[in-house]
N, C-alpha and C positions, 0 to 999 in steps of 0.2 A: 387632598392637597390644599395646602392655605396659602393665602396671594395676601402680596406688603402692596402698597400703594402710599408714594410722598403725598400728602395734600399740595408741598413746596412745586412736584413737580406739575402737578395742575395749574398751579398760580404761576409755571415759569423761571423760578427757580432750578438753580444747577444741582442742589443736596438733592440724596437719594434716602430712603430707609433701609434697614433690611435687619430679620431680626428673627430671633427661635432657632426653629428648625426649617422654617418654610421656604418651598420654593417662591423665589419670587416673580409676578408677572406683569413686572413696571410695565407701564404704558398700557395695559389693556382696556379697552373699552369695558364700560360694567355689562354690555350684552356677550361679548365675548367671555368675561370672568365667571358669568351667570352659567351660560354654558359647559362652562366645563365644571361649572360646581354640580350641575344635574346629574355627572355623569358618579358622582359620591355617594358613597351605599349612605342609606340614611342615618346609620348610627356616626356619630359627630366621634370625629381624632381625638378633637380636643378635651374632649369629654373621657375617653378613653384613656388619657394621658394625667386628667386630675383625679380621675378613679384610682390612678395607680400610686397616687404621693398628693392626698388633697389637702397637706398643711402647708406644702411648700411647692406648689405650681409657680411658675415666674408669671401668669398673664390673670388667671383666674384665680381671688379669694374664695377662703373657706367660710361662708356664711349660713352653713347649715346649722347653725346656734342661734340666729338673728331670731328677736321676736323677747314675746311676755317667756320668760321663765324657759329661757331655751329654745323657743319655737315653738311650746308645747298650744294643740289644738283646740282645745277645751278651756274657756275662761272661766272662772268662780265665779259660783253663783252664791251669794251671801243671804244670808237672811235677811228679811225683810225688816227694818229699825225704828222706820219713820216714815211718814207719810205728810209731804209737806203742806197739803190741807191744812194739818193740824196745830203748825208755826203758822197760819194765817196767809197763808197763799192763796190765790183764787186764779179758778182756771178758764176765767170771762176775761182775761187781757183789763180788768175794770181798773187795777192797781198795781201799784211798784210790789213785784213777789221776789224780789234777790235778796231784802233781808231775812226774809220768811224761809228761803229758799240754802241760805245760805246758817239760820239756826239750827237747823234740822241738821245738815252737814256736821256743825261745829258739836251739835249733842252725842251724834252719832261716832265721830269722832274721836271725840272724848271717852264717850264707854270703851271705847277698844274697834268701832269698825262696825259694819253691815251693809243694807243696801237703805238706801236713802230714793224713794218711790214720787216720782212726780203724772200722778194721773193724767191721761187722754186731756186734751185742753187747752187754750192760747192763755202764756203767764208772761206778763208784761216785765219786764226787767230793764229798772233804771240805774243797775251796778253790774259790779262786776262779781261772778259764781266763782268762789272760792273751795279749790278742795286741797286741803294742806294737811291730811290725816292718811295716816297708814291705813288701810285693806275698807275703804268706803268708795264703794260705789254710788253712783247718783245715775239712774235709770227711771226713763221714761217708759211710755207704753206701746214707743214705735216712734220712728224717724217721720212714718204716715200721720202719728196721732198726739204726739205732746210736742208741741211748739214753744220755745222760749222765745219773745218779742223782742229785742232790742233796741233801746231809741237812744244810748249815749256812747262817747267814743272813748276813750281810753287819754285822751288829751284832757276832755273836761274832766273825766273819774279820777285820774292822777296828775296830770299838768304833761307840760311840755317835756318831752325825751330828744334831749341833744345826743347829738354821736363822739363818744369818747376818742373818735379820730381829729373830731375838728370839725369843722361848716356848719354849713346850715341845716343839712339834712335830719329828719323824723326818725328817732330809734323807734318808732312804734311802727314804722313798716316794713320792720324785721323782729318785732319781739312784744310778748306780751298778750292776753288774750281778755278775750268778755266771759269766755269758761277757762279758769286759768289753777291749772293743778301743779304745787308749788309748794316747796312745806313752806310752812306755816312762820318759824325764824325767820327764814331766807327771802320770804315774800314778805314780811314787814322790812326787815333790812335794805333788801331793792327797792322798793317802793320811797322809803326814804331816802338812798341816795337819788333818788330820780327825782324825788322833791325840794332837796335841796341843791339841786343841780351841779354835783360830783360823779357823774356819769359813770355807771359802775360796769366792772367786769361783770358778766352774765350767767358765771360755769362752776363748778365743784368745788371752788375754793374760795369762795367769796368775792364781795364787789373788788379787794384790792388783789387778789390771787394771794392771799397771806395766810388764809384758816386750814393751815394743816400741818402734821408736826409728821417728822419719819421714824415709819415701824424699822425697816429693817433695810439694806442695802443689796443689792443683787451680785455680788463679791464677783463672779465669774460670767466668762459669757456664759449668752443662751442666745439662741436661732429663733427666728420666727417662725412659727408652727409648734413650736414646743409649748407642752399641756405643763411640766414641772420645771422648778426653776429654783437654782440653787441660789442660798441669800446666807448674809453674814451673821445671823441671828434669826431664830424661830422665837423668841421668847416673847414676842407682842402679838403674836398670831394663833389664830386660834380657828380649827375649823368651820366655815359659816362666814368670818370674818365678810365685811365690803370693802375694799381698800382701794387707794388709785395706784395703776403704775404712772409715775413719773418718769420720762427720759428729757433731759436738759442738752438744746444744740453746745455745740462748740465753736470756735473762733473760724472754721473753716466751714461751717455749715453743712457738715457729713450728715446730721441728723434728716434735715432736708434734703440735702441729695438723696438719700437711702429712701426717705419717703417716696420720691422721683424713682425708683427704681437703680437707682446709681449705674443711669444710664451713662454714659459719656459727657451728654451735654449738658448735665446736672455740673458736672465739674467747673465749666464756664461761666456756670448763670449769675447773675448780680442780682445774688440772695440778698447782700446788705442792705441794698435800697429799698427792699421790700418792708418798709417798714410795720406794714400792719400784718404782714403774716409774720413774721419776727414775734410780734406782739403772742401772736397763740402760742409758742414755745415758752418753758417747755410741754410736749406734749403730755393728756391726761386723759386713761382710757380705765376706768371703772372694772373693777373682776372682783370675782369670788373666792374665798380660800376655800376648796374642798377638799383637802387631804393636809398637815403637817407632819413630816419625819425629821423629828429634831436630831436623828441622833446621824441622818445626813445630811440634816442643814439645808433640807428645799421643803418647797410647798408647789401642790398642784389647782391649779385653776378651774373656775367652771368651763373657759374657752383658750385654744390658742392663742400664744402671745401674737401679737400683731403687727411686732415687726421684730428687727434683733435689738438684745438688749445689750450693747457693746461698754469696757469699761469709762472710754472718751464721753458717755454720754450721763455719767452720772444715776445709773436704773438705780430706782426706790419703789419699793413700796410707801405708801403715806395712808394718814387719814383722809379725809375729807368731812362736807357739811353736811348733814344725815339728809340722806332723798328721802322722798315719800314714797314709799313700795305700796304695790298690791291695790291699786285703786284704778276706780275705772269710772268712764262714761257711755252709758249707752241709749239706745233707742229715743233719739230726740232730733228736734230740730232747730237751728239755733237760726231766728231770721231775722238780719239787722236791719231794720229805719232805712228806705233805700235813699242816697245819696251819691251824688256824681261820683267816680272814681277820680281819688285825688291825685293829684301830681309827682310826676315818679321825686319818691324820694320827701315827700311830703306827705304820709298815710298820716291822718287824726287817729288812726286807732281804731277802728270798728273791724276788730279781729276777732277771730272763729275761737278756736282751740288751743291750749300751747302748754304745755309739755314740758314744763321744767324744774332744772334737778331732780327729776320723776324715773324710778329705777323698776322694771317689773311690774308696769303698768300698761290701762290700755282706754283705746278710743270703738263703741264697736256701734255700727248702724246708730251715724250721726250724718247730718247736712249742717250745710253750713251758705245761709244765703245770701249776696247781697255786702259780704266782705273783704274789706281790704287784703285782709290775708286770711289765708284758712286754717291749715292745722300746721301750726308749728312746733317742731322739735327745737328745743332749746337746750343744750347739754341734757341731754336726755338719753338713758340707757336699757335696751332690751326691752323695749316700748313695741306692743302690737298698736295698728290704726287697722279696723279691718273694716269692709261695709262701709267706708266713707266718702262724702261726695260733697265736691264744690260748685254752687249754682248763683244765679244772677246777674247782676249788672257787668261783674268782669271785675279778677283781682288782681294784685301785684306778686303776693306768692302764696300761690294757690294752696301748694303744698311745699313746708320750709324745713330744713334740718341744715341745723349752723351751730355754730358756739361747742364743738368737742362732745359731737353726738355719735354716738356707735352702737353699734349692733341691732337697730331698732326693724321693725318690718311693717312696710304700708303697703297692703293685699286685699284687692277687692274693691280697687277705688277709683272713683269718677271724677273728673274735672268735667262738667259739661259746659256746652257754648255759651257763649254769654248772651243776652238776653238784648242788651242795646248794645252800638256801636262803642268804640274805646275812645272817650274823650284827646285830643290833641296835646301831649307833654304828657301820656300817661305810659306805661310799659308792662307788658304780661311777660313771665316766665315760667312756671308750669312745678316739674316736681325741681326742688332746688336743693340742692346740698352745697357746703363750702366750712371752710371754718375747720381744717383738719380733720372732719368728720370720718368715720372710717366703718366698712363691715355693713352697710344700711342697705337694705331690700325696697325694692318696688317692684311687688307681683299682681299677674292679673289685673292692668288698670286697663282702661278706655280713657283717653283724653282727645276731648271737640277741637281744643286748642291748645297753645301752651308747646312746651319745647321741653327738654331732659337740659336742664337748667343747673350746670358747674359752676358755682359761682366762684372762681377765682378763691384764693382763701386753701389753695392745692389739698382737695378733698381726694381721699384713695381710698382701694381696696372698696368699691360700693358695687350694688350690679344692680340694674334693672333687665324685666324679664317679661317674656308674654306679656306684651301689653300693646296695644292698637292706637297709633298717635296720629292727629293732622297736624303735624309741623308747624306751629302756625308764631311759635314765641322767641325770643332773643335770653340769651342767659345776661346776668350781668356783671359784677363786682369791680373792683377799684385796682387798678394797675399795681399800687405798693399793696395789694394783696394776693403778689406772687402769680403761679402758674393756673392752670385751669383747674390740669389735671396731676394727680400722682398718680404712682404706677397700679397695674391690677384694676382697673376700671372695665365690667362687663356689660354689656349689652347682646342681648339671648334672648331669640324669636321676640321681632320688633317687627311687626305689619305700618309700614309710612303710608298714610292712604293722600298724601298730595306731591308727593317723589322728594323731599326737599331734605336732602343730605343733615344739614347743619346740626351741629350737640348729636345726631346721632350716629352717624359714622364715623367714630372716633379711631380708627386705624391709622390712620397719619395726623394724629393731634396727642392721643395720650399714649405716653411710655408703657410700652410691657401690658397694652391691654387687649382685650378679647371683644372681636365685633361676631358675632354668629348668628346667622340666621334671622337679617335684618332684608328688607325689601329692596328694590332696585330704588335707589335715588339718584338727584344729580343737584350739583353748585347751585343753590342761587340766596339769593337772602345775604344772610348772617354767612360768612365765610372766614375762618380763622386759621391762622398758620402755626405749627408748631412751637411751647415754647422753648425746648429744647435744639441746639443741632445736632447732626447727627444720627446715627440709628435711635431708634425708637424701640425697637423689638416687639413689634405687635402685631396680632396676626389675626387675620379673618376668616372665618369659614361659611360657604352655604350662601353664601352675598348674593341677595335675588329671593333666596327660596325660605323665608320664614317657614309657612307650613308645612316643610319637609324635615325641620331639623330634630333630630332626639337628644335627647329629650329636650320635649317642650318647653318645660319651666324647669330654668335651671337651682333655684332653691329647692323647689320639692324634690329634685332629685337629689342635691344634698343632703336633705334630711331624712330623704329612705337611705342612705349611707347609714345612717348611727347604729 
């Protein structure tokens, strides 16, 4: 049995929810609801119900594709190409090794790819680690044993980063990193609009959203969860292809409602004022052409479409700006110059990792210490982070995925506590997604602190799973950046080790989504109200009994599906 619960009517509120199939058991006490979820054999309904139609469930997406190259478990191991000894590195911390550091990469690079070795050692770095080449890895000799030093921010390496909404606020604490994998065009391009202070868009199509012409039209509908999809021409396509789908809103803002789950309340909402989620449309979600049959005029995908693709909205295939595939970071430790945690919304830039326009790539046993921000997903697609961990003074987003990121998977990762107190006008939020981002995994973490961080920007279709949180963060984003949440938002066995509801009982906050198998909590802190009214259609299972739900992680059991 699965129970709706209004957050509305917690707060006092007259609206009610109610929504699926579920019975509902408004006004229950969570010991009471706890109780009677004991009495549930341990195989999970809901679970049972996306087994039987997993492309087109109404509460849970299908993310069992998420990750480097489908999910697949085994990352390449390349030859070994370079040894940055030999560009003049030294591993006494005695001298600046990012140019040395950063030859080696551009050689390796250039020949077509390898692995690029930085031995056991502390290597001082006074730039920024550049990986802008297809299938190069840059690996240390362990997250224990090669350390990168840090001593500058991302303000002095490139200047000030205004926000192309307007104020005063730092683009650099949300974007941009001190190991920052980027091709190579697209990362002189950005770097120069940010030096000429033209504030540039961040994602697949360049600084103005301009860099891309249309292959072909998608002539008829198609459903979300559909793998093929009929277009008005196959003649620019070709198996292998990268291509973006495009969907463009309309004058009534259907696109957005349907993101919403085109729940009721979607219908009401004042989408127009939302200026900066307006901004992200239309949206742009990265696939593969793995099949063309010209002679009926469709092509099949490496994944499920992800949402419908209706004629009101314009569906294209397009180009886009070539990502960098097949590169990786591993076994290092990236430790920056420790300095106070700056003011929310004013980060200088002493960032971890970031991940942009980077397609089929990964992050693997890396730390990150003493950073403003840590690994950020920046339009970034089918990207593993595996083995990664945030330590130090205390950051602002520990863990980011924003700007039109999908499919990506961060598994096996740590936020741990911070080390000193959180200076006054400073603000943590933990794993963050927003930005229309869509399909993104968080499996097997542990976080000291920190929150399950929606940043407004109506992020969908993402799940977080097995993972063990102290409640401790506030999520954030800008009012004209829309809802929290869109439809399909999962949360699947959550242990709260301080009871504290907020970002993670999302049953009475996001449309159409799945709370399963999360701990007893209750109100306090951060408390938010839906932004929808109306039903919500989201339903809960197991509430109380994390370690009893089956399955445990609900990606891996996605991907024993295939």
């Amino acid at each position: 049995m699965d129970r709706e619960i209004d957050r509305r009517t917690l707060l006092g509120a007259a609206a009610g929810t109610a929504g699926g199939a579920a019975v509902g058991l408004l006004g229950a006490t969570p010991a009471a609801a706890a109780g009677r979820s004991a009495d549930r054999p341990a195989g999970s309904a809901l679970w049972r119900e996306f087994r039987a139609d997993p492309y087109h469930h109404p509460q849970i997406p299908y993310v069992g594709r998420a990750g480097f190259r489908g999910g697949r478990a085994e990352l390449p191991r390349y030859p070994v190409a370079a040894d940055v000894r030999r560009y003049g590195a030294r591993p006494d911390g005695s001298a600046d090794a990012a140019p040395a550091i950063n030859r080696a990469i551009e050689a390796v690079g250039r020949r077509g790819g390898g692995t690029v070795v930085v031995p056991p050692g502390t290597y001082r770095i006074d730039g920024i680690i550049r990986i802008g080449y297809d299938n190069v890895v840059l690996r240390g000799a362990g997250s224990g044993r090669t350390t990168l030093h840090a001593t500058r921010n991302l303000t002095e390496l490139i200047g000030p980063y205004g926000s192309r909404y307007g104020g005063t606020k730092s683009s650099w604490s949300w974007a941009g990193g001190l190991i920052w994998m980027c091709p190579d065009a697209r990362w002189r391009s950005l770097t120069a609009a940010i030096k000429a202070q033209a504030w540039p868009f961040e994602g697949w199509t360049g600084n103005g959203r301009d860099e891309w012409r249309t292959l072909t039209a998608i002539d008829r509908p198609a459903r979300r969860g559909d793998w093929t999809v009929p277009v008005e021409s196959t003649a620019a396509l070709r198996r292998g292809d990268r291509v973006l789908l495009q969907l463009a809103d309309d004058g009534a803002h259907t696109l957005l409602q349907h993101m919403a789950g085109d729940v009721e309340g979607s219908g009401g909402y004042p989408w127009a004022d939302k200026t900066k989620l307006t901004s992200y449309v239309p949206y742009e979600w990265p696939c593969r052409v793995t099949a063309v049959d010209r002679r009926r005029r469709q092509v099949t995908l490496d994944r499920p479409l992800p949402l419908d693709a209706r004629p009101a909205w314009k569906p294209r295939f397009t180009t886009l700006i070539r990502p960098v595939t097949g590169s990786g970071v591993e076994g290092i430790t990236l430790d920056v110059v420790e300095t106070p945690q700056g003011q929310h919304l004013l980060d200088k830039g002493y960032n971890g990792v970031a991940l942009q326009c980077a397609w089929d790539c990964w992050v693997d046993d890396v730390t990150v210490n003493n950073v403003d921000n840590g690994f950020l997903l920046v339009a970034a697609k089918a990207c593993t982070l595996r083995r990664v961990t945030v330590s130090g003074r205390g950051s602002h987003h520990p863990y980011c995925c924003r700007e039109g990121s999908h499919d990506n998977l961060v598994e096996d990762f740590v936020l741990k506590q911070r080390t000193v107190p959180a200076p006054a006008g400073t603000q943590l939020h933990g794993i963050n997604v927003e930005g229309l981002s869509s399909y993104n995994v968080w499996s097997r973490g542990r976080m000291e602190m920190g929150t399950f961080d929606t940043h407004r920007g109506m992020p969908f279709a993402n799940v977080r799973t097995d993972i063990t949180i102290d409640n401790t963060g506030s999520h954030g984003g800008d009012a004209v950046a829309g809802p929290l949440y869109g439809a399909r938002f999962t949360h699947w066995n959550v242990t709260v080790t301080n009871q504290r509801a907020g970002c993670v009982k999302i049953d009475e906050i996001a449309p159409y989504s799945a709370t399963v198998g999360i701990s007893e909590v209750r109100e306090f802190g951060q408390t938010d109200v839906p932004d929808f009214s109306g039903p919500l259609h989201s339903r809960i299972e197991s509430y109380g009994h994390p370690a009893a739900v089956r399955p445990r992680n609900l990606y891996e059991a996605q991907r024993a599906l295939r």
